[in-house]
Wavefront OBJ file of the C-alpha trace (Angstrom):
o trace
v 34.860 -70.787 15.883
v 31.366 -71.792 16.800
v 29.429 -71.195 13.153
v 26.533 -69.255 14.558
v 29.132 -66.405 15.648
v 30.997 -66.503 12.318
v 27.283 -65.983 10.527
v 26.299 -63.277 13.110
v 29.798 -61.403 11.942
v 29.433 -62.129 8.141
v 25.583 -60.619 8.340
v 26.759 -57.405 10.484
v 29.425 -57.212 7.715
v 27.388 -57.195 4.624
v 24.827 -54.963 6.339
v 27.531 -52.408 6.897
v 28.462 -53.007 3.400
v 25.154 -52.343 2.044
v 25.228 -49.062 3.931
v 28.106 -47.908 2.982
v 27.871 -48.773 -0.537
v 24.846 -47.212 -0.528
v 26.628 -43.725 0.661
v 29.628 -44.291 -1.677
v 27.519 -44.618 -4.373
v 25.080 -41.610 -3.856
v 28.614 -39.772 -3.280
v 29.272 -40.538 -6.994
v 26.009 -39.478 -8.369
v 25.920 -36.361 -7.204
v 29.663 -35.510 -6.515
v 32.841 -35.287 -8.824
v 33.080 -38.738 -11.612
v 36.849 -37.911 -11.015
v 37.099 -38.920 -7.826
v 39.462 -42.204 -7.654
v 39.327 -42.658 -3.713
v 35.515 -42.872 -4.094
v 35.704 -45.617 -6.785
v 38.894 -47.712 -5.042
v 36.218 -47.547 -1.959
v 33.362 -48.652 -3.904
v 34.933 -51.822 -5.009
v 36.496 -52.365 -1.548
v 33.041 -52.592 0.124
v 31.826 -54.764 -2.782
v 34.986 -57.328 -2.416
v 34.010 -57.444 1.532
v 30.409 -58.117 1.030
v 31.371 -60.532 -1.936
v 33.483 -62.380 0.259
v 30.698 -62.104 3.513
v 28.176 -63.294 1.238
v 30.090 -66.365 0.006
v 31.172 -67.289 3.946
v 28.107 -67.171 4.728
v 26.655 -69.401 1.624
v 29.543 -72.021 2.270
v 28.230 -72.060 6.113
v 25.240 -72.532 5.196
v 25.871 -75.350 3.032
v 28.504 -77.111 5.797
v 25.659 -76.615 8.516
v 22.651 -78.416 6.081
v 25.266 -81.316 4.870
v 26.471 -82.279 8.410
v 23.385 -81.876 10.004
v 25.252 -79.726 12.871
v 23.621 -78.345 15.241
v 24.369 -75.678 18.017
v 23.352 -75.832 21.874
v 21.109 -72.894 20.497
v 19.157 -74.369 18.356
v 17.645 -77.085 20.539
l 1 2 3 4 5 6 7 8 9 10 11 12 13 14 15 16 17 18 19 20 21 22 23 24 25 26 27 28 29 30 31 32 33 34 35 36 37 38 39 40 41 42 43 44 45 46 47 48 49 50 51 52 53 54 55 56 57 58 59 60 61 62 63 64 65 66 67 68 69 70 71 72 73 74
């Protein structure tokens, strides 16, 4: 998988993330504390953009040590 696409997928992910976490959590400020669906999701969307975040830090990291470079970057 060409690394520029995998970045492009792991940014629309966390942004997604940061929406809906964003909902989720206003959902548990003002709605019912009891709610355990609302919590299970909460930590869901923070495992995905956990694990976006870190994909995209390791790419990062692969792309700076081996000096690669894409046909779009020329």
């Amino acid at each position: 998988m060409n690394l520029k696409t995998l970045n492009k997928i792991c940014f629309t992910i966390c942004i997604v993330c940061i929406v809906v976490g964003i909902v989720l959590g206003l959902a548990l400020i003002w709605g019912s504390h009891d709610d355990e669906v609302m919590w299970k999701g909460l930590g869901t969307v923070a495992v995905l953009f956990t694990g976006s975040t870190l994909t995209l830090a390791v790419s990062k990291a692969f792309i700076q040590k081996s000096g690669f470079k894409s046909h779009d970057d020329a």
